[in-house]
C-alpha positions as MATLAB code, in Angstrom:
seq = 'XXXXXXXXXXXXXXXXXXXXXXXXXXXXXXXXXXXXXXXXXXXXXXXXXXXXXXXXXXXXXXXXXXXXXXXXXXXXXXXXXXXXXXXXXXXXXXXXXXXXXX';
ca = [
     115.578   89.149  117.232;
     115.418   87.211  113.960;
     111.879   85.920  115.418;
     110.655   89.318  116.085;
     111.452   90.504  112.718;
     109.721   88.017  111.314;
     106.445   88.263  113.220;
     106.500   91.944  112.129;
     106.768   91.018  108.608;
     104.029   88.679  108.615;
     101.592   91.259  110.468;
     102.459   93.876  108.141;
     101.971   91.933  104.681;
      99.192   90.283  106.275;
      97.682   93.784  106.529;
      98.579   94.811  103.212;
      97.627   91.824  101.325;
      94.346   92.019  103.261;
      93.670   95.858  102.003;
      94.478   94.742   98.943;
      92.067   91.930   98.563;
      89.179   94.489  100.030;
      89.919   97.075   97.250;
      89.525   94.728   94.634;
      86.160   92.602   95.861;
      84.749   95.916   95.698;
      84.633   96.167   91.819;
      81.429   95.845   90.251;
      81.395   91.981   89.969;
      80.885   90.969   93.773;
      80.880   86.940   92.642;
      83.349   86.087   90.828;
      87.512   85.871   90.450;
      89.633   88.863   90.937;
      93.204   89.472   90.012;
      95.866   90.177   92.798;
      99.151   91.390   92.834;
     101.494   93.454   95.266;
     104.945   93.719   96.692;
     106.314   91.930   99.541;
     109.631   93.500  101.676;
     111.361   92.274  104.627;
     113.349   95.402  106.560;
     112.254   97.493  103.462;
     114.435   95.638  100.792;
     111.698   93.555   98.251;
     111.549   89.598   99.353;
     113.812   87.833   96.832;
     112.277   84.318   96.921;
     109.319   82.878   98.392;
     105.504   82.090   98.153;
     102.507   83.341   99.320;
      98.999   81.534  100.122;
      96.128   83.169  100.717;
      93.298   81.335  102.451;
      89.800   81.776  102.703;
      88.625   82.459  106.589;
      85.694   80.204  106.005;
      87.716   77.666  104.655;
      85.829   78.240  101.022;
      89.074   78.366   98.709;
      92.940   78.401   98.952;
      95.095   79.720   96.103;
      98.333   80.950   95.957;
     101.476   82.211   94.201;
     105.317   82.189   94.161;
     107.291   85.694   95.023;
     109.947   86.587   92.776;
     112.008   90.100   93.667;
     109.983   91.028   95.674;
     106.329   90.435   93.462;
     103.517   88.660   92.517;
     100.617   88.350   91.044;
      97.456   86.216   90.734;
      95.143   86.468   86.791;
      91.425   86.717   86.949;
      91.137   82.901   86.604;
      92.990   82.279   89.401;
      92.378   85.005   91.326;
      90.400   85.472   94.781;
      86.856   85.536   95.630;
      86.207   88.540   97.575;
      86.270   88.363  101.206;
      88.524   87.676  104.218;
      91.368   85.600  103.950;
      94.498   84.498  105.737;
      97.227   84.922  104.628;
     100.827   82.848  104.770;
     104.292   84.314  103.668;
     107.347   81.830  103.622;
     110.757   82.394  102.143;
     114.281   81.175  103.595;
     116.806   83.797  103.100;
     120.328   82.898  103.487;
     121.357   85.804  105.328;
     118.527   86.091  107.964;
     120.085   82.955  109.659;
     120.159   82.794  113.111;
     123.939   82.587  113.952;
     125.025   80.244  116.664;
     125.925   81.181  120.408;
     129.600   81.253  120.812;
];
């Protein structure tokens, strides 16, 4: 269960941080840096701790960010290109443990 949970987290920031990365390469300057930031949730409650990387498809550039309650946020200067990217999610919360068969 814990594995499906987290597969359905990943494919839904995945598609959020990926809408969010198309809305902003589509301001006026197409070549260079753009800020990013969003929220990230796991069963709708903002991710406490974790980090995000965001990688280009072509392999281009790689930058990335810590999450902290649930946010984060790239500046200009190290901000993303526009275009596709992938993009990785890992935190370890405590409680999402997988407990032990008894």
């Amino acid at each position: 269960m814990l594995s499906s949970r987290i597969s359905s987290f990943r494919v839904v920031a995945m598609a959020l941080v990926g809408i969010a990365v198309c809305v902003a390469g589509c301001g006026p300057d197409l070549g260079g840096r753009v800020p990013i930031s969003g929220q990230v949730t796991l069963g709708g409650q903002p991710l406490n701790d974790g980090t995000i990387e965001f990688v280009a498809s072509d392999g281009s550039s790689q930058t990335g960010t810590v999450i902290s309650n649930g946010s984060f946020s790239l500046p200009e200067e190290k901000g993303l290109p526009p275009g596709s990217y992938i993009v990785r999610i890992s935190s370890f919360e405590a409680g999402a443990a997988r407990k032990k068969p008894r």
